[in-house]
DRENMIMI-350642 format. One record per residue (C-alpha): residue number from 1; residue in one letter; x, y, z. Coordinates in nm, 4 decimals. Layout:
BEGIN
+-----+---------+----------+----------+----------+
| num | residuo |        u |        v |        w |
+-----+---------+----------+----------+----------+
| NUM |       A |        X |        Y |        Z |
...
+-----+---------+----------+----------+----------+
// end
This chain:
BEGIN
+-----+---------+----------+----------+----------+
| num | residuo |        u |        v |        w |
+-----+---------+----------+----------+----------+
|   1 |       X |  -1.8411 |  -0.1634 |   0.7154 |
|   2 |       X |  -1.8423 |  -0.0521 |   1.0840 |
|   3 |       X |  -1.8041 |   0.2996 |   1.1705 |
|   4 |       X |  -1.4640 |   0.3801 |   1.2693 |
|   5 |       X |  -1.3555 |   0.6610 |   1.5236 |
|   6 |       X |  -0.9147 |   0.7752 |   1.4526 |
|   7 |       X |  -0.7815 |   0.9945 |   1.6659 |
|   8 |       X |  -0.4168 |   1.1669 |   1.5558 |
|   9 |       X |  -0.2996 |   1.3639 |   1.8458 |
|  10 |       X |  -0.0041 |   1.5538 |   1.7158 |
|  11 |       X |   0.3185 |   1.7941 |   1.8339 |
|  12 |       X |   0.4545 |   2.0447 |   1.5982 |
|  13 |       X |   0.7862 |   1.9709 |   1.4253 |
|  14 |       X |   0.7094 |   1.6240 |   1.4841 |
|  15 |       X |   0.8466 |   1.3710 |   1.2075 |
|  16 |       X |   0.6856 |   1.1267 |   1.3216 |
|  17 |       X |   0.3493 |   1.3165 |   1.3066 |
|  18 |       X |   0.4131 |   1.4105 |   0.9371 |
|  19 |       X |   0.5027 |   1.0794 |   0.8205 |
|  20 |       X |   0.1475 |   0.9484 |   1.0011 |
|  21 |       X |   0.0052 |   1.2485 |   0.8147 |
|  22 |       X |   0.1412 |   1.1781 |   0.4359 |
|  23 |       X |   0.0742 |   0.7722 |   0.5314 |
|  24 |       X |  -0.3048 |   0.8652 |   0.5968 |
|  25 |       X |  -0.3714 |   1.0793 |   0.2947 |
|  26 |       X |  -0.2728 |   0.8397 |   0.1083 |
|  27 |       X |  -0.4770 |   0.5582 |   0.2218 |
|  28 |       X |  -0.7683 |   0.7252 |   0.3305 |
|  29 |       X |  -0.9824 |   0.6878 |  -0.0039 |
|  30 |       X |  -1.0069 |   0.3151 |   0.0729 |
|  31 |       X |  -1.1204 |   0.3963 |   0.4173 |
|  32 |       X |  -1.4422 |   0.5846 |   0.3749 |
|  33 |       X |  -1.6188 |   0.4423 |   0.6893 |
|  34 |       X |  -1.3016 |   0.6158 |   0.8739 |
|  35 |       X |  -1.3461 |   0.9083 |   1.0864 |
|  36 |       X |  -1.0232 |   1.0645 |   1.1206 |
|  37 |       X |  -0.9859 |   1.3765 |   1.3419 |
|  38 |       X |  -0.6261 |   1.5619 |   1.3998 |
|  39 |       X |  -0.5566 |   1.7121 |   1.7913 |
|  40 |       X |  -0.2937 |   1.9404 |   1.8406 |
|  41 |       X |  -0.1358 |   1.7947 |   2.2001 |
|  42 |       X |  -0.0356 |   2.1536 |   2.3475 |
|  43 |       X |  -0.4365 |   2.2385 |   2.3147 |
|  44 |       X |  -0.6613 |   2.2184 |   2.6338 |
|  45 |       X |  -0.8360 |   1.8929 |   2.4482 |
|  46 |       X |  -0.5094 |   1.7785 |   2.3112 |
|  47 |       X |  -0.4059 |   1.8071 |   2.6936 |
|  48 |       X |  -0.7028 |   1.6386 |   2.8405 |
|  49 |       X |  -0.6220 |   1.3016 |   2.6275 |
|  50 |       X |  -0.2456 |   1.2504 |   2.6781 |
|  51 |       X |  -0.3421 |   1.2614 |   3.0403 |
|  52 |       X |  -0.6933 |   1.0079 |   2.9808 |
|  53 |       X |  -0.4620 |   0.7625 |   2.7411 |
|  54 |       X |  -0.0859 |   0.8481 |   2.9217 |
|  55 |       X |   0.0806 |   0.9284 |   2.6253 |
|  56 |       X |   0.4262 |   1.0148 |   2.6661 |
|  57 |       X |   0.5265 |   1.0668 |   2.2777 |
|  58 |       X |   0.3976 |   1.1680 |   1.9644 |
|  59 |       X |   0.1929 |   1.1143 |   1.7530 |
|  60 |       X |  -0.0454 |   0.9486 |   1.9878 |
|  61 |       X |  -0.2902 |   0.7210 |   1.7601 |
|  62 |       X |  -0.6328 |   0.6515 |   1.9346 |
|  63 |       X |  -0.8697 |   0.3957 |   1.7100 |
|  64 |       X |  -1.2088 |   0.3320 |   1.8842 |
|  65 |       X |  -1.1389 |   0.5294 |   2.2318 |
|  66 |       X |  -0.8291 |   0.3133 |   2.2854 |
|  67 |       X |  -0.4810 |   0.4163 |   2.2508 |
|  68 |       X |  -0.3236 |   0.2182 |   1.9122 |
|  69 |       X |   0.0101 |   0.3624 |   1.8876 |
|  70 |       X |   0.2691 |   0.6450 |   2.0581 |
|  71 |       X |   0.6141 |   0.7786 |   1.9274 |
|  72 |       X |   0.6120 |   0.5764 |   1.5740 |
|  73 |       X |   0.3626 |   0.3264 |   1.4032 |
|  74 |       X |   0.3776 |   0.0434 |   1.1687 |
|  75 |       X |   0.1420 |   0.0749 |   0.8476 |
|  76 |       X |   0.1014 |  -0.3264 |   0.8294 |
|  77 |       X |  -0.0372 |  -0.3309 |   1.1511 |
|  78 |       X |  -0.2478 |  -0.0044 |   1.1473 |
|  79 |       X |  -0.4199 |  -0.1262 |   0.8016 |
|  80 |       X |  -0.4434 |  -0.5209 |   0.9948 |
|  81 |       X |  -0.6202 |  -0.2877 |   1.2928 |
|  82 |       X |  -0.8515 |  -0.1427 |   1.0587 |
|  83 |       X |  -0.9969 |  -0.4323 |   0.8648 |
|  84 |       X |  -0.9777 |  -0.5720 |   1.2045 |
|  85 |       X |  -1.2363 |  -0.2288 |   1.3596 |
|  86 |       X |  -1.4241 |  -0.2185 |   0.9936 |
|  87 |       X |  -1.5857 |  -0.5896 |   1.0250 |
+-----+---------+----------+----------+----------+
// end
């Protein structure tokens, strides 16, 4: 399986955010070649990546260096995306 790179960039109070959070956890066991990394958006990194991927809502969900997902997500189409990265 090919090395894969997720981004979560999050806002606090976010629903959206913790739903993305509680989704992950309990799917990331099957992804062990997933490298999953949580950025707080009001943080000077955070900051530098809404403006590099012009995200306008959260959670912002980068796979690979590209921007996946803003302001909701679907869980079909994230797992599709990462058998998709993983081949």
């Amino acid at each position: 399986m090919k090395k894969v790179e997720l981004t979560e960039l999050w806002a606090p109070g976010c629903q959206i955010c913790k739903m993305f959070d509680v989704f992950w956890q309990s799917i990331e066991k099957d992804w062990p070649n997933v490298q999953y990394q949580k950025i707080e958006m009001t943080t000077p990194e955070g900051q530098a990546l809404i403006q590099k991927y012009m995200i306008f809502a959260s959670p912002g969900i980068i796979l690979n260096n590209e921007l996946w997902a803003t302001g909701g997500f679907n869980k079909e189409k994230f797992i599709e995306k990462l058998k998709e990265l993983s081949i």
